[in-house]
C-alpha positions in Angstrom: 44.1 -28.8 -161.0 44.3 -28.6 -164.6 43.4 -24.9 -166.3 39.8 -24.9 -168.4 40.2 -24.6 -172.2 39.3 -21.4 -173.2 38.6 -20.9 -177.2 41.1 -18.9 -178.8 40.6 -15.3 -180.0 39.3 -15.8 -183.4 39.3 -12.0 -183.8 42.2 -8.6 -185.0 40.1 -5.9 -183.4 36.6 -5.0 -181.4 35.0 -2.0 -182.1 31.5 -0.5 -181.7 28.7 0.2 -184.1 25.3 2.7 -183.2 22.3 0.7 -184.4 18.4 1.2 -183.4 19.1 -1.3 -180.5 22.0 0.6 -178.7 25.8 0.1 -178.9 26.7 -2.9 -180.9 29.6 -4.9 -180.2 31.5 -6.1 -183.3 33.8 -8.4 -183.6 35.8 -7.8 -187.0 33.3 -6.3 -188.0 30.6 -9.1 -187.0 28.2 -8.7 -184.4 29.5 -10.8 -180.9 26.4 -12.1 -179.3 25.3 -13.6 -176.0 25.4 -17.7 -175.0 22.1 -17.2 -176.0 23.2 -15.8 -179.4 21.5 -12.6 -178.6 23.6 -9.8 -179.9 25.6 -7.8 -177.9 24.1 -4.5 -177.4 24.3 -1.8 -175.0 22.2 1.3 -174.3 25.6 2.9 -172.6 27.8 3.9 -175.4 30.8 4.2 -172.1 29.7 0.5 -171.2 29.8 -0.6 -174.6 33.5 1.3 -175.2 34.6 -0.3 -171.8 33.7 -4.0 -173.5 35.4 -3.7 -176.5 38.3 -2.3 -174.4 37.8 -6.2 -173.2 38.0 -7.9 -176.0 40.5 -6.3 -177.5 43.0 -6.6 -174.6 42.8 -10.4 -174.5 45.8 -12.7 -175.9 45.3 -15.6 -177.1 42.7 -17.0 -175.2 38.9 -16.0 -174.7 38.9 -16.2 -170.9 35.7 -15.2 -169.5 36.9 -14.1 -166.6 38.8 -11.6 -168.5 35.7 -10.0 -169.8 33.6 -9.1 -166.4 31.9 -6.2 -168.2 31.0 -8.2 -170.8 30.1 -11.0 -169.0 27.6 -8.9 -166.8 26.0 -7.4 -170.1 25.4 -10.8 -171.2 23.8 -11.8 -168.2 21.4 -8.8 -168.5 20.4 -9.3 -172.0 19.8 -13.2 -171.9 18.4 -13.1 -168.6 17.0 -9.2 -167.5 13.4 -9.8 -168.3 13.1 -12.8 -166.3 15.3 -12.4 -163.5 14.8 -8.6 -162.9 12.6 -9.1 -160.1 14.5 -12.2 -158.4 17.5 -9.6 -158.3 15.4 -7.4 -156.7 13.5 -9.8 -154.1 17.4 -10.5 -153.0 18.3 -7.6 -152.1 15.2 -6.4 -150.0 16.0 -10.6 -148.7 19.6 -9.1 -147.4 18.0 -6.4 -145.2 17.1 -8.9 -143.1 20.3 -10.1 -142.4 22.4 -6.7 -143.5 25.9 -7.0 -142.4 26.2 -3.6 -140.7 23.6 -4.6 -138.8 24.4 -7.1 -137.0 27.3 -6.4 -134.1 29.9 -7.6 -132.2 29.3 -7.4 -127.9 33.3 -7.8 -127.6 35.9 -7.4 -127.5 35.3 -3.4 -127.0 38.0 -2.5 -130.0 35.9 -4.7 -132.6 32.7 -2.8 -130.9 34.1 0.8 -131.7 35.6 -0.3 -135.2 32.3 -1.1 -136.2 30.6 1.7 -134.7 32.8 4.0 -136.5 32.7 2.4 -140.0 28.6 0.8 -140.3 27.4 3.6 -138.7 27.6 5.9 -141.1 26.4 4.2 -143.8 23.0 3.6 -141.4 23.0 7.4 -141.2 23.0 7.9 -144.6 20.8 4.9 -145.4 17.9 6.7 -143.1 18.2 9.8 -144.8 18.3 8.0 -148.0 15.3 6.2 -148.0 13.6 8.0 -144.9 13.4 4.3 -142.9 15.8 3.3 -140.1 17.2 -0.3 -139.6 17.1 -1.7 -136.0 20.7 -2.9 -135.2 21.5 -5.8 -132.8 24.6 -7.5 -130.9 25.7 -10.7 -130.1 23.7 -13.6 -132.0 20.1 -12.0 -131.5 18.0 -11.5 -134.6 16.1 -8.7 -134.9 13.0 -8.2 -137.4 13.4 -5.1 -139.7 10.0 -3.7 -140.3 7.8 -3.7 -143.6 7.6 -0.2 -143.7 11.7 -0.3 -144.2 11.6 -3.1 -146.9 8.7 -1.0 -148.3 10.9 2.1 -148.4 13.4 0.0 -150.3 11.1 -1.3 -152.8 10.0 1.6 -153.8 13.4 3.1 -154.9 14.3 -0.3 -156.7 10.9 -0.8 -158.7 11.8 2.2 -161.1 15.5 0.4 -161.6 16.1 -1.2 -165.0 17.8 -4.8 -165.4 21.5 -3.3 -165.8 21.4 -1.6 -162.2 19.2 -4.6 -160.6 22.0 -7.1 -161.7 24.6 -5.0 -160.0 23.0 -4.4 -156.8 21.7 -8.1 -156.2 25.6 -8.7 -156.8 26.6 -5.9 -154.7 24.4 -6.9 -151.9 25.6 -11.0 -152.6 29.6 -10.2 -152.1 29.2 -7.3 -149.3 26.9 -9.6 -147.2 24.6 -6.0 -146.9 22.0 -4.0 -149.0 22.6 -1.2 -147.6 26.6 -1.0 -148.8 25.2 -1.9 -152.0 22.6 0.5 -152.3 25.6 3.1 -151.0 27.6 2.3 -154.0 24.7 2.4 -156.7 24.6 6.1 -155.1 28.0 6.6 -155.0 28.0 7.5 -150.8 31.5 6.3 -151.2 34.5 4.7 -153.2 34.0 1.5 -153.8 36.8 0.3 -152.3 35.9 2.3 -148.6 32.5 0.7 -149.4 34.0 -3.0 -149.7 36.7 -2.5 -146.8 33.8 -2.1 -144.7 31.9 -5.1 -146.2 35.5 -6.7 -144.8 35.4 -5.2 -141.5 35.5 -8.3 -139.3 37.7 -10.3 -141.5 40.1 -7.8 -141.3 40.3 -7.3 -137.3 40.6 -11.4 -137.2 44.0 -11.1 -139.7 45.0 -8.5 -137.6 44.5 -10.7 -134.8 45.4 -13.9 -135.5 47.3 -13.4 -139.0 46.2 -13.9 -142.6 44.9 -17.2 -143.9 46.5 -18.2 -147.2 42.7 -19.1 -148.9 40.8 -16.2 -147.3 43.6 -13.7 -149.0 42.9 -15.4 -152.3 39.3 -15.6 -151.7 39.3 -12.2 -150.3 41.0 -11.0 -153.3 38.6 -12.5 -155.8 35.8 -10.8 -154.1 37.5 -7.3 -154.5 38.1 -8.2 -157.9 34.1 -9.4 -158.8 32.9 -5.9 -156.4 35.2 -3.6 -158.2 33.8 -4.8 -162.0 30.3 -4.5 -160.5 31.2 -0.7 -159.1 33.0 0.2 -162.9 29.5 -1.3 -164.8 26.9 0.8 -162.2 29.1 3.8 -163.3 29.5 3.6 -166.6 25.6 2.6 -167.3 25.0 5.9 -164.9 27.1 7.9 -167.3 25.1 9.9 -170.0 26.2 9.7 -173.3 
């Protein structure tokens, strides 16, 4: 498969600029805007340092997926106001389905792994948000209560577009709003919090050996969860 075309860097040096409307990106001097040609701006002066350090370190090419910072600002300025709330319906949507709440019935190894590692985050989830999930095993569904998705709402109504955009991404490459809502609030390292998303996964490597694809695709996950863990914590930094 042939490589995209990227446009070339058309730019010496990224830098930063205060302004009424947050942390301006320039570029050269000249304000870098969105795909929307909104400008650039963050209310984080760490996430709008972080982007520059971006931009500046690419060569040659402008390759998006060199930019993941950047790219998730953009995504909140073109698109925050409108989509805030869709990111928001799709996370309470995961609890639903949440990963760590759905179990193995054998073989008894896979049963205890994920006893061990989900269960804690459950814990902490209840004492979190004062709501319990029900947990099931084998292919059962089981119905989470409103009072539960309720409980969620309420912490995520306050939340601005910047941490909505993360979670709903969070919540999207974990497979489980409550791992997300564990790294917004930092119950754990982002990569503990993503090895558990990969729980199952890994006992079936273990098992049977890795698949060539799954590695890669397993890779590029870590990759994606890892920029979204570096943006919550920067936009939670105060200036």
């Amino acid at each position: 498969m042939q490589a995209p075309a990227y446009p070339k860097k058309f730019f010496k040096q990224a830098s930063i600029e205060q302004t009424d409307a947050g942390w301006q990106v320039l570029l050269d001097g000249r304000p870098a805007r969105t795909p929307a040609r909104n400008l650039l701006v963050s209310p984080s002066r760490h996430l709008a340092e972080a982007m520059t350090e971006e931009w500046n370190a690419l060569d040659g090419d402008i390759n998006p997926y060199l930019l993941p910072l950047s790219q998730r600002r953009m995504i909140v300025v073109d698109r925050g106001k409108s989509d805030a709330d869709t990111w928001r319906d799709n996370v309470l949507e995961y609890l639903g389905s949440d990963l760590v709440c759905y179990r193995a019935d054998h073989p008894s190894d896979l049963v205890e792994r994920q006893e061990k590692v989900w269960s804690p985050f459950l814990k902490w989830f209840e004492e979190e948000t004062g709501a319990s999930l029900a947990v099931t095993s084998g292919v059962m569904a089981v119905a989470q209560s409103e009072a539960t998705t309720n409980a969620v709402r309420d912490r995520l109504l306050p939340l601005d577009a910047d941490i909505l955009s993360c979670l709903a991404a969070a919540t999207e490459i974990t497979g489980s709003a409550v791992l997300a809502l564990a790294l917004w609030k930092q119950r754990a390292e982002p990569e503990e919090i993503f090895s558990a998303s990969r729980l199952d996964e890994t006992y079936q490597a273990e098992k049977w050996g890795v698949d060539r694809e799954a590695q890669e695709n397993e890779s590029r996950l870590r990759s994606d969860f890892l920029s979204v863990a570096t943006y919550l914590s920067l936009c939670q930094l105060s200036d």
